[in-house]
Every structure is written in C-alpha cells, then in structure tokens.
TORDO-915968 format. One line per 2 residues: number of its first residue (from 1); for each residue z, y, x of N, C-alpha, C. Coordinates in Angstrom, 1 decimal. Layout:
! TORDO-915968
NUM = Z:Y:X:Z:Y:X:Z:Y:X; ...
! end
This chain:
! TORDO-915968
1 = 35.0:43.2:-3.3:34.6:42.8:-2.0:33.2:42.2:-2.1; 32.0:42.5:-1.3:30.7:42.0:-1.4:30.3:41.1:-0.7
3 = 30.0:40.4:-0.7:30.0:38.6:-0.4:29.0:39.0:0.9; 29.4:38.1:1.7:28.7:38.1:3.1:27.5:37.2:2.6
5 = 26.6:36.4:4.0:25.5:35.8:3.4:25.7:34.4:3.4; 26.5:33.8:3.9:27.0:32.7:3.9:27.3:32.4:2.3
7 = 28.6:33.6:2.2:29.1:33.2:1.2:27.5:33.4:-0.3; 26.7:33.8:0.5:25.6:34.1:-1.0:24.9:32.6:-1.1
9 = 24.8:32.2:0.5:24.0:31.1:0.5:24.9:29.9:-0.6; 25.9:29.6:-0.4:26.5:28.7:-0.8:26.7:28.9:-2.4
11 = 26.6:30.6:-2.9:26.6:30.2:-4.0:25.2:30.3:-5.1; 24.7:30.2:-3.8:23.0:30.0:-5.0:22.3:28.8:-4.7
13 = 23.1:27.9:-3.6:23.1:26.5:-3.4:21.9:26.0:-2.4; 22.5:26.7:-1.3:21.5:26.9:0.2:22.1:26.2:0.8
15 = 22.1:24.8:1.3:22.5:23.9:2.4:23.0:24.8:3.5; 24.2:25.0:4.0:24.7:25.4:4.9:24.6:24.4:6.9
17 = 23.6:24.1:7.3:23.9:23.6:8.6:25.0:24.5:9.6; 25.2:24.5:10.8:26.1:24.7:11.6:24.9:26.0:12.1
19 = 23.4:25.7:12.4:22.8:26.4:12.8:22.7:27.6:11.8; 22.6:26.9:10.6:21.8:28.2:9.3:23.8:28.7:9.3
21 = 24.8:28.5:9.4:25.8:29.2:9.6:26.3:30.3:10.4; 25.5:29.8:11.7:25.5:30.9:13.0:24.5:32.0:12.6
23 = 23.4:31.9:11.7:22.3:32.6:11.6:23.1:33.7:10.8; 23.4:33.2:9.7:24.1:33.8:8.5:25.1:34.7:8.9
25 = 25.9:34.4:9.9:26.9:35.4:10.6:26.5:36.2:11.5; 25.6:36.2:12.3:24.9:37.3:12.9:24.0:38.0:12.2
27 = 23.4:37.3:10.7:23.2:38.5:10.1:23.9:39.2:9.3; 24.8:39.0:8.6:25.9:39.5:8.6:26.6:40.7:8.6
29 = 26.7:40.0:10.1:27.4:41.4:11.1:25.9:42.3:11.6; 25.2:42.0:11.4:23.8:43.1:11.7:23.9:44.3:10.9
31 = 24.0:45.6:11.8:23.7:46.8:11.2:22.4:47.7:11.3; 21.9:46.7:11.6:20.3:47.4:11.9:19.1:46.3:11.0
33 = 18.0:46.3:11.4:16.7:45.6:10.4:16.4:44.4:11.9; 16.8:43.6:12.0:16.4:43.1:13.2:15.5:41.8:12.8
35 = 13.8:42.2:13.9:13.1:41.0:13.6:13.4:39.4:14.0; 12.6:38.4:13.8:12.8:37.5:13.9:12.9:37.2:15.6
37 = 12.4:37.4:16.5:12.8:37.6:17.7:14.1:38.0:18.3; 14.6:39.4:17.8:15.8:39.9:17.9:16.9:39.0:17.3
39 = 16.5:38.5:16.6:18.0:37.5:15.8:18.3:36.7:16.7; 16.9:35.6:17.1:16.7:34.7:18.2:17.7:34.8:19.2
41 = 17.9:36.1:19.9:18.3:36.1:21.1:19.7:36.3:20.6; 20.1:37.4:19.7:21.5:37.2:19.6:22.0:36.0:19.0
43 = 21.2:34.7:18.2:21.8:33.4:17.8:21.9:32.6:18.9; 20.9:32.7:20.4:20.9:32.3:20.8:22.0:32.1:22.3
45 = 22.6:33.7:22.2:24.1:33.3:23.1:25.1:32.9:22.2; 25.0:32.2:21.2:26.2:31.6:20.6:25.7:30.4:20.5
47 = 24.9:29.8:21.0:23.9:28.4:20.1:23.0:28.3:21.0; 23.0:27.9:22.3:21.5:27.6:23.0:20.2:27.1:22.7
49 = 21.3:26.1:21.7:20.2:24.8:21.1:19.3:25.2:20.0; 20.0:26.5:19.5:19.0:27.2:17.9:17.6:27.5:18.5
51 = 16.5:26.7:17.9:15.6:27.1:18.8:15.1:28.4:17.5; 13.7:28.8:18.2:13.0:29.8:17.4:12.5:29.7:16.1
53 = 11.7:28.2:16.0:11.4:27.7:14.5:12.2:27.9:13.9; 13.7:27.5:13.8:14.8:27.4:13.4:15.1:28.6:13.1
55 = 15.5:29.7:13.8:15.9:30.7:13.1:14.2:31.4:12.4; 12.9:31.2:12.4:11.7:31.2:11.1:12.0:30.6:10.2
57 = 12.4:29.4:10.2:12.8:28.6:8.5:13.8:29.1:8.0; 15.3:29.4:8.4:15.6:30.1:7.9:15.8:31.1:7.8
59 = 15.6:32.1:8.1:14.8:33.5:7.8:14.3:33.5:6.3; 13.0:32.5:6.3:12.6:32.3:5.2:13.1:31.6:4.4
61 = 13.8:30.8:4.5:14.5:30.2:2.9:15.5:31.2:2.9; 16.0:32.0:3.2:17.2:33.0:3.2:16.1:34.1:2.5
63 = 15.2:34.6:2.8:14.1:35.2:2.0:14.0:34.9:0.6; 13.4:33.4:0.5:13.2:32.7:-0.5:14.1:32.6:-1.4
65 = 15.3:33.0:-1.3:16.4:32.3:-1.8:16.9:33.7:-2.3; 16.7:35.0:-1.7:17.0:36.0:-2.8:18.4:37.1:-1.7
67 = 18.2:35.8:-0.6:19.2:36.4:0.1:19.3:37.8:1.0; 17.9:37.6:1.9:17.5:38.4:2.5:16.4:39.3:2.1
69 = 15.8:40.4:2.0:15.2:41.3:2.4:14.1:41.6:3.7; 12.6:41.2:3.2:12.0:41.3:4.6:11.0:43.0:4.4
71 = 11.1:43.2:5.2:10.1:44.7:5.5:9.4:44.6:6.3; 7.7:45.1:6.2:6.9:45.3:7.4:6.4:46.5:7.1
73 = 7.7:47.4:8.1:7.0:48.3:8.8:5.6:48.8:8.9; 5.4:49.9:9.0:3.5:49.6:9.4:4.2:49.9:10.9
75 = 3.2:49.2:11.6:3.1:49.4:13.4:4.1:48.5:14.1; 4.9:47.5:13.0:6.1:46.9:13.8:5.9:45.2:13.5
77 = 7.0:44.3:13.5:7.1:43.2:13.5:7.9:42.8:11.9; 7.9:41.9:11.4:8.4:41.9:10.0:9.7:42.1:10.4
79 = 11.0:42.7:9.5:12.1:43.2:10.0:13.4:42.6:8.4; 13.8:42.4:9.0:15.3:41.6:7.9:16.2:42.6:7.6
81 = 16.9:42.5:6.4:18.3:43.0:5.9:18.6:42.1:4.7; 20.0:41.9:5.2:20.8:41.9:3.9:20.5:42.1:2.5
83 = 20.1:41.1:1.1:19.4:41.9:0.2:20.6:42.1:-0.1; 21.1:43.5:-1.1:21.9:43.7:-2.0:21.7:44.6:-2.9
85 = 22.6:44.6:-3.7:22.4:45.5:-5.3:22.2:46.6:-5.0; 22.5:47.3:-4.3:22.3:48.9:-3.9:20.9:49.4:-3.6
87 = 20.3:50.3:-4.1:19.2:50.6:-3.8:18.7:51.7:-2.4; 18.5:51.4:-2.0:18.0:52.5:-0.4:16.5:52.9:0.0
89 = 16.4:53.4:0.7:15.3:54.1:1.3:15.5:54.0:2.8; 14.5:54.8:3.4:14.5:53.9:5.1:13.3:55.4:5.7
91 = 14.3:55.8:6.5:13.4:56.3:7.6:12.9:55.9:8.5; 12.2:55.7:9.1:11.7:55.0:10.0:11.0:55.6:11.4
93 = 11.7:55.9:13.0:11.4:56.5:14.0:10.6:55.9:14.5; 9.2:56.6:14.5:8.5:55.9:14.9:8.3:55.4:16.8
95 = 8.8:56.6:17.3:8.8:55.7:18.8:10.2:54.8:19.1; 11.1:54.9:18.1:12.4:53.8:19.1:12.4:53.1:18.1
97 = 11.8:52.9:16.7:11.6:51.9:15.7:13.0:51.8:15.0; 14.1:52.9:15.3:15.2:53.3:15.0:15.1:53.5:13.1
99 = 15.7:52.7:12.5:15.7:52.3:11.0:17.0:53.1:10.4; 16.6:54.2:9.8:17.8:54.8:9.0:18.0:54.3:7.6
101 = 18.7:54.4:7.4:18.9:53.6:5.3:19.3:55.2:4.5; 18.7:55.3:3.8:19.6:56.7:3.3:19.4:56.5:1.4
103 = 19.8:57.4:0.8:19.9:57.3:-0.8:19.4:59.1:-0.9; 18.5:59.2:-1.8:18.6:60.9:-1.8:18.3:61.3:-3.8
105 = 18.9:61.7:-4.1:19.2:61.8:-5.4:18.1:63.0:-5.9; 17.6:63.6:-5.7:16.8:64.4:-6.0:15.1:63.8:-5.4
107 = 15.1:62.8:-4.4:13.8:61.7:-4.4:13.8:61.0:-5.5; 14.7:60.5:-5.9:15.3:59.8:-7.3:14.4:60.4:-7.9
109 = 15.0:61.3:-8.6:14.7:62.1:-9.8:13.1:62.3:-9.9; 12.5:62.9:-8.5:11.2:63.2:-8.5:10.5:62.0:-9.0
111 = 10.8:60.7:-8.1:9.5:59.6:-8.5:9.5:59.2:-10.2; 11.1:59.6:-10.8:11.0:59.2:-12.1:10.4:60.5:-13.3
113 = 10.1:61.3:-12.4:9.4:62.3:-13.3:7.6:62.4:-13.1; 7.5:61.7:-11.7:6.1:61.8:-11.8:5.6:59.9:-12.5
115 = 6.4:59.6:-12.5:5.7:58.1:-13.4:6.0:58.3:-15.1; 6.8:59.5:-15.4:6.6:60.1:-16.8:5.8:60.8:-16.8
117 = 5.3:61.6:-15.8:3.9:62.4:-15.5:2.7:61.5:-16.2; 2.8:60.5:-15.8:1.4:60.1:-15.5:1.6:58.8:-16.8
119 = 2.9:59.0:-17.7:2.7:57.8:-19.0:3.7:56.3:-18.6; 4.3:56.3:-17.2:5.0:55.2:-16.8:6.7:55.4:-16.8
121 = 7.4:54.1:-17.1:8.5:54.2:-17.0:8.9:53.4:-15.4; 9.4:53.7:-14.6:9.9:53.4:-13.5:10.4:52.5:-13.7
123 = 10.2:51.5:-13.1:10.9:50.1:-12.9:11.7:49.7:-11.6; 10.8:49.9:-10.5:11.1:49.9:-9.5:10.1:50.6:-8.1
125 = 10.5:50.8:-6.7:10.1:51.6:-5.8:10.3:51.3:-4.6; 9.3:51.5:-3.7:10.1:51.3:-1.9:9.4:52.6:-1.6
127 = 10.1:53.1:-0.9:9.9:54.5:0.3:10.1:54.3:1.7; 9.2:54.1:2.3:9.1:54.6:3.5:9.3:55.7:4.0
129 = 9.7:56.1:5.1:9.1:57.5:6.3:9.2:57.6:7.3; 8.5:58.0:8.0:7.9:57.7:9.1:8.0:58.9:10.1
131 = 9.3:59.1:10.8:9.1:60.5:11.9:9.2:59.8:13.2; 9.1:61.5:13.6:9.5:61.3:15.2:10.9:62.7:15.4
133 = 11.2:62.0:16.1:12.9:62.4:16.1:12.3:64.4:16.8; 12.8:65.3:16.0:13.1:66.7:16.2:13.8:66.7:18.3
135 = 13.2:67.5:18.8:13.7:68.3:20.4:14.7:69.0:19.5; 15.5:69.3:20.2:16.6:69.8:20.1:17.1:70.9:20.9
! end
C-alpha cells in the first residue's frame, strides 16, 4: 500500500497541524497538478480559517520535505503533485491546462540511447509536451 502524504509527512518528521492535515488530504485525494490557488479554494470549503499564506508554507515545506513535486509549466502557474517513486511524463493541453501523466517505454529507450550517443549515462529526465487537443 503507498502511503498517503500525511502518512509521508509524519514519517520524515513534518509537524502535522490540523491545517497542514486538511492540506495533506486534499492533496491526497488530488488527481490532477493543482496550483496553489486551486488548493486554496478546495482547503478552503473544509477550513474557512486556512488562509492562503498558509496553504504557501505548506506547499513549500511539503516541497522541501521531499514530499511534494512542484512543476512550472511554461505559460501556467507553479502546479503540485504527489512526489512518488514512479517515474512519469506529462502532457500538457495547452488551452484547458488539462495535465495527462503517461509512461512510454520506447521514450524511455530513446533518451537512453541518445545520452550514450553523445558519451552520457542517464541519470535522470523531465519531459514535457505541449498540444492542443485533435477535432474529431
């Protein structure tokens, strides 16, 4: 079972408040990259009192801490996920800012043959991409 963020916070020794609790479970349950705004509003029908600094600090010590994952987009607002062991990639729509996660095994392969191309061993990588959704 893969530990929610609560349960990451507490074991890498992140002060749990009642606020950084509510944060932690609506990110969580987030299935999408939502920025620091976006969180705001959903922490804030459960929590009136969570103001916006509040969900910035922790954001960032959740960042800091190894917990979370921040992405900036080009053309958007800095955007959050869940860090975890699993490696992904990210499409990225550019008119509805619609964030796909995908794995493609032959992307794989390529970036590790062009960094033996050129004398490097692959360590690590982020991919972006950037469409606009196909008419249909």
């Amino acid at each position: 079972m893969s530990e929610n963020i609560e349960q990451k916070c507490l074991s890498k020794g992140v002060k749990l408040t009642e606020q950084r609790k509510i944060i932690a479970k609506i990110m969580s349950g987030s299935s999408d990259h939502p920025d620091v705004d976006e969180l705001y509003n959903r922490v804030s029908k459960i929590d009136s009192k969570i103001s916006i600094a509040t969900v910035y600090r922790t954001v960032k010590l959740f960042e800091e801490s190894g917990i979370l994952a921040k992405h900036e987009f080009k053309g958007s607002k800095a955007r959050y996920e869940e860090l975890n062991e699993g490696h992904h990639d990210h499409l990225i729509d550019v008119k509805s800012g619609k964030i796909i996660e995908f794995v493609d095994e032959e992307i794989e392969k390529l970036q590790k043959k062009v960094a033996e191309k050129y004398g490097y061993n692959l360590v690590d990588h982020k991919l972006e991409l950037y469409g606009v959704k196909k008419k249909t």
